[in-house]
Steps between C-alpha positions, in 0.01 A plus 500: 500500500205656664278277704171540241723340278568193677277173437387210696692134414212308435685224324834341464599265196765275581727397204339156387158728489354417831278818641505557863190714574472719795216352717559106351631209650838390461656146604864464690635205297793414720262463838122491341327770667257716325358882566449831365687672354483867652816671326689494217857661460763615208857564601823594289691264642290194592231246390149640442279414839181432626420572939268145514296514830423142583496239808820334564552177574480567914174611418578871556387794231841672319569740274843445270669619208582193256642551187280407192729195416397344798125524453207358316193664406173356662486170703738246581533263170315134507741287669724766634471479875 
């Protein structure tokens, strides 16, 4: 595959139809932190991604891969935290 032919992820659907945009906000559900999310990745032989820069819970800025199962679009849900 030539390069020209290659084209930007700009979304990823997960199976129960929830769209992970690049650029949104995503939530962690286990530990409640929200951020951007700055990358988005397909693999053979893993879950679908998204690279979610936000502030951890030590108050310092990170960048990590979580897998799309573990995620929520936007904020933090009423009554979540």
């Amino acid at each position: 595959m030539e390069a020209s032919e290659l084209t930007a992820l700009q979304t990823l659907t997960r199976a129960d139809g929830e769209e992970f945009p690049l650029g949104g906000k995503a939530h962690v559900s286990i530990s409640g932190e929200t951020g951007d999310i700055v990358g988005l990745a397909v693999y053979g032989d893993s879950a679908p991604s998204a690279l979610l820069h936000y502030k951890n819970a030590q108050g310092r800025a990170v960048s990590e891969w979580w897998p799309l199962s573990r995620l929520t679009v936007g904020f933090p849900p009423q009554g979540a935290e």
